[in-house]
C-alpha beads as a LAMMPS data file, in Angstrom:
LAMMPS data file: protein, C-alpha beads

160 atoms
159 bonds

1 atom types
1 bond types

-500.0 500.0 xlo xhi
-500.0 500.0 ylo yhi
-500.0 500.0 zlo zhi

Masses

1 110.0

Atoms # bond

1 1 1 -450.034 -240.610 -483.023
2 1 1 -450.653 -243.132 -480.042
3 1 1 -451.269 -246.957 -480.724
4 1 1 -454.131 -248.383 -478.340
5 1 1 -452.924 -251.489 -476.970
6 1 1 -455.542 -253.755 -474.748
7 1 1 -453.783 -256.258 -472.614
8 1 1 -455.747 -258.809 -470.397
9 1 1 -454.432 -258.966 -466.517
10 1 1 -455.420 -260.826 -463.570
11 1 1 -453.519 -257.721 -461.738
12 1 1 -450.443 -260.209 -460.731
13 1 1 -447.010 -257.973 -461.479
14 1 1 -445.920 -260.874 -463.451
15 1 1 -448.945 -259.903 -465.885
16 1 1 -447.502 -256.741 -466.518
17 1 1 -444.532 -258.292 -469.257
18 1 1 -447.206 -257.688 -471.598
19 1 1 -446.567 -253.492 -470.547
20 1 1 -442.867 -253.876 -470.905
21 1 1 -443.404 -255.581 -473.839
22 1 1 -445.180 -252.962 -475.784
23 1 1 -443.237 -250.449 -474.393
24 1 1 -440.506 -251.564 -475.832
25 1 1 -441.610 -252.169 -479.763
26 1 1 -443.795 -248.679 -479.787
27 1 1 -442.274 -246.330 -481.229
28 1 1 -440.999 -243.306 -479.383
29 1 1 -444.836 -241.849 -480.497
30 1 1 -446.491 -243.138 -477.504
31 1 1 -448.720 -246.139 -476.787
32 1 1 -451.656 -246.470 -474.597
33 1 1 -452.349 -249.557 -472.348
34 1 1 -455.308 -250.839 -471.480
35 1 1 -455.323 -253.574 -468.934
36 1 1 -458.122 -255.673 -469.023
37 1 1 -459.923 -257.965 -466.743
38 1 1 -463.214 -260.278 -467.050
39 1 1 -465.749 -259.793 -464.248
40 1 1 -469.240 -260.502 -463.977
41 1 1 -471.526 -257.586 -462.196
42 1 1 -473.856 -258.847 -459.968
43 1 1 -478.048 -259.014 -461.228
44 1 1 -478.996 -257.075 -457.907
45 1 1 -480.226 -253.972 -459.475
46 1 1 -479.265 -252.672 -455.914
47 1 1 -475.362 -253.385 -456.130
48 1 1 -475.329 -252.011 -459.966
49 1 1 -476.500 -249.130 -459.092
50 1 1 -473.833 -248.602 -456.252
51 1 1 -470.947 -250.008 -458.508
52 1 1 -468.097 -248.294 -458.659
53 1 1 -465.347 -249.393 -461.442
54 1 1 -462.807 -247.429 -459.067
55 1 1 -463.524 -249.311 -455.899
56 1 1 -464.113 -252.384 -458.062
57 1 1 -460.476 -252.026 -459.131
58 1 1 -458.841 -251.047 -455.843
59 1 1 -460.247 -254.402 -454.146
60 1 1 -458.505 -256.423 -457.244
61 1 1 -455.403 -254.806 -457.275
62 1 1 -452.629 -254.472 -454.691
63 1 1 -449.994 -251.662 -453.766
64 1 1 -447.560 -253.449 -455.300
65 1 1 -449.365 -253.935 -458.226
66 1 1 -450.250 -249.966 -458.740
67 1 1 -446.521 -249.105 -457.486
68 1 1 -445.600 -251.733 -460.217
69 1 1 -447.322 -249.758 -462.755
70 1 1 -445.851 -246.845 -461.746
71 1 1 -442.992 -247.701 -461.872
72 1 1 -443.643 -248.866 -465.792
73 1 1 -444.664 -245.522 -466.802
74 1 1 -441.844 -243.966 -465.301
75 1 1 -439.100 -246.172 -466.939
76 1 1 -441.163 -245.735 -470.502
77 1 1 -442.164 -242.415 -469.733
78 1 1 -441.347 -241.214 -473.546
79 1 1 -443.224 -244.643 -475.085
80 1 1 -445.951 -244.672 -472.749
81 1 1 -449.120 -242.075 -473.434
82 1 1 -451.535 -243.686 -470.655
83 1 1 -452.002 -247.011 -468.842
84 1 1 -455.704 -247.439 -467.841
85 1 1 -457.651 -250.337 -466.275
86 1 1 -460.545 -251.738 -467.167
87 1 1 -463.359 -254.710 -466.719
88 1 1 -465.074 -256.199 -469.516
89 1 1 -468.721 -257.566 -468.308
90 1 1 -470.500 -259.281 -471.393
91 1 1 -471.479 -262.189 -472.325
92 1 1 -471.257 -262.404 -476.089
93 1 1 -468.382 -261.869 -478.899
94 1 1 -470.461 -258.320 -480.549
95 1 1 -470.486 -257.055 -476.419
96 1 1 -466.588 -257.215 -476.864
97 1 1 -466.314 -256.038 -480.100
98 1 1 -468.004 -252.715 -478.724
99 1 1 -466.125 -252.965 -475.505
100 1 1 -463.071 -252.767 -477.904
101 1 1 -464.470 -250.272 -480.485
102 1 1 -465.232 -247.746 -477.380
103 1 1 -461.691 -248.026 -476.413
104 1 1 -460.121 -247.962 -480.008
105 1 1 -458.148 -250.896 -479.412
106 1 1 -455.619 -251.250 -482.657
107 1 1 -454.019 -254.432 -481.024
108 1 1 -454.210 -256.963 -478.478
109 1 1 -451.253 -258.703 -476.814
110 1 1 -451.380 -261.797 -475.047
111 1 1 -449.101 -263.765 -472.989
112 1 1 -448.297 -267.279 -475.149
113 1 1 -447.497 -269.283 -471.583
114 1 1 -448.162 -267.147 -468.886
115 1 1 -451.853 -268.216 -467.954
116 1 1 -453.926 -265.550 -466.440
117 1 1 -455.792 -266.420 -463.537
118 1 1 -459.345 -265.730 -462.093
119 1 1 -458.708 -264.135 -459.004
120 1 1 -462.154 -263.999 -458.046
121 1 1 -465.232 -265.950 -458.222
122 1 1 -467.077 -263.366 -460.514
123 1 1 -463.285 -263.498 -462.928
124 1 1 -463.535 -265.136 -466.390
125 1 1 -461.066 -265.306 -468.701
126 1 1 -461.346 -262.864 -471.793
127 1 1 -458.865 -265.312 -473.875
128 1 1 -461.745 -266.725 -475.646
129 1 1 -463.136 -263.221 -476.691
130 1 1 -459.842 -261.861 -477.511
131 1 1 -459.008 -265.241 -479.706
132 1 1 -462.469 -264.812 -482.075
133 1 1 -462.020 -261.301 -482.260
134 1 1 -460.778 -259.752 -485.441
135 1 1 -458.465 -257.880 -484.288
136 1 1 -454.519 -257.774 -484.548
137 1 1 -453.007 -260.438 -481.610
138 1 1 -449.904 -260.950 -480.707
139 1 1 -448.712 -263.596 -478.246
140 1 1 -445.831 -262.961 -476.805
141 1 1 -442.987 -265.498 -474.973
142 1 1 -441.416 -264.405 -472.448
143 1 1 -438.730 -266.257 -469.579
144 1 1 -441.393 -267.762 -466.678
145 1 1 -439.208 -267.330 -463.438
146 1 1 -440.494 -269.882 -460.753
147 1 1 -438.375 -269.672 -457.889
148 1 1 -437.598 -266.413 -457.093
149 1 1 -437.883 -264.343 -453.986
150 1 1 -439.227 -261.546 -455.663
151 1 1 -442.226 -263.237 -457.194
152 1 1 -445.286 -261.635 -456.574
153 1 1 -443.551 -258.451 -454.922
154 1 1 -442.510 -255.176 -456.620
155 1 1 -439.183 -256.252 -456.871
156 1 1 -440.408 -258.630 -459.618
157 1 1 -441.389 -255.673 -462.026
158 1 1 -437.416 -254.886 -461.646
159 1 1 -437.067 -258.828 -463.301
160 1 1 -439.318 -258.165 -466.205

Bonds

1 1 1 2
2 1 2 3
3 1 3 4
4 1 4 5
5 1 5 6
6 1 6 7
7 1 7 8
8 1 8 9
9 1 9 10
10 1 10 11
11 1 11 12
12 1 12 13
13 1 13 14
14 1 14 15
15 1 15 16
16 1 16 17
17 1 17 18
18 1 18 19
19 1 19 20
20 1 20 21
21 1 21 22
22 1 22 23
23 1 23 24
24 1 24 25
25 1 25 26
26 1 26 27
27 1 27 28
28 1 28 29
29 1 29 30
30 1 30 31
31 1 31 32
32 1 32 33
33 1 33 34
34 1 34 35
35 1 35 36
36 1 36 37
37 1 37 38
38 1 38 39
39 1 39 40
40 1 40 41
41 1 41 42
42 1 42 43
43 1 43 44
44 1 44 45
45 1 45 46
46 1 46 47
47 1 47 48
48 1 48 49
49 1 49 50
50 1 50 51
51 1 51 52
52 1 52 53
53 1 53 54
54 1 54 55
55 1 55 56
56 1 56 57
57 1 57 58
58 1 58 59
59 1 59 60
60 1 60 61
61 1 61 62
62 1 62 63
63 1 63 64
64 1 64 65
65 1 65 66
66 1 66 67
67 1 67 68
68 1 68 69
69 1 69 70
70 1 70 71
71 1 71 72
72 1 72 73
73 1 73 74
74 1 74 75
75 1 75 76
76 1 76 77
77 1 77 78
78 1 78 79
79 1 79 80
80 1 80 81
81 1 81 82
82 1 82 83
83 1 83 84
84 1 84 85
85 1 85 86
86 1 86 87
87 1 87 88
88 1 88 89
89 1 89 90
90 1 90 91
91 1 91 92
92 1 92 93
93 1 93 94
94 1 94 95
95 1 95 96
96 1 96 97
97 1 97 98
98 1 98 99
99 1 99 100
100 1 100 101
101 1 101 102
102 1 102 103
103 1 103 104
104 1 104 105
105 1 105 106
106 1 106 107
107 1 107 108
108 1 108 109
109 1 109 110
110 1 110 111
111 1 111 112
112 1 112 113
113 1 113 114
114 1 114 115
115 1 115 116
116 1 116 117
117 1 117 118
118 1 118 119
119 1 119 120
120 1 120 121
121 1 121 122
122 1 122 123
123 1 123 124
124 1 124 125
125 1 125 126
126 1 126 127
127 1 127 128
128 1 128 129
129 1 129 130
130 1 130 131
131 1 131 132
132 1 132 133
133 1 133 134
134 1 134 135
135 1 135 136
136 1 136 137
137 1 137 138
138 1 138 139
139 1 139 140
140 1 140 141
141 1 141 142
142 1 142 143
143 1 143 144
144 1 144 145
145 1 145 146
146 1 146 147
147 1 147 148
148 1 148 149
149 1 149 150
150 1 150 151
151 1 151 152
152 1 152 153
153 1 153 154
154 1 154 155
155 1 155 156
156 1 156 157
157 1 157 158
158 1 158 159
159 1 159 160
């Protein structure tokens, strides 16, 4: 039986320890990722209706962030069921409590001093959702690398 895991991302490679992470403590059973991300949809009823999460996603993320996951699901092919991505656009604590129910999220990991950046004006940061939630969180250390040349390339997912 898979464990749903959301983790929140600001699509930077060095987000994706969190994916490592739980990679690593699931059991061979499978886990499956959801990478999260804050973003405010527009009040034009005329952009909402010609929003599309896919295109939404491909102007946040870059090729070396999808070759980075990639690359993640290849190297924990046997612990990794299914990495998704995924926006969360409300306002209030119940909004994410259903945005969490409809995804079945068990746990939520969090980086403990990695912070995630807004990488857009209509960004937020889910951190104060995920903190009043109920569910399980788990913060998780790991070694911030300044100066390296890799940082911010796919070589950095090599690092992790």
């Amino acid at each position: 039986m898979s464990k749903n895991i959301l983790i929140p991302t600001d699509f930077s490679i060095e987000s994706l320890n969190l994916v490592k992470h739980a990679a690593e403590e699931a059991a061979p059973g499978r886990v499956n990722v959801l990478l999260a991300h804050g973003l405010r949809l527009s009040d034009s009823i005329l952009d909402l209706l010609f929003f599309s999460r896919n295109r939404e996603i491909s102007k946040l993320t870059n090729r070396d962030f999808d070759t980075a996951c990639k690359v993640l699901r290849n190297r924990y092919k046997a612990h990794i069921n299914s990495l998704q991505i995924d926006f969360f656009s409300g306002f209030t604590e119940s909004a994410f409590r259903f945005f969490l129910d409809a995804h079945k999220v068990e746990e939520i990991l969090i980086p403990k001093s990695y912070e995630l950046k807004n990488i857009t004006p209509n960004s937020f940061d889910l951190l104060p959702f995920i903190k009043s939630s109920s569910y399980p969180v788990n913060e998780v250390q790991w070694q911030h690398v300044e100066n390296v040349p890799e940082k911010g390339r796919l070589a950095e997912v090599f690092l992790l």
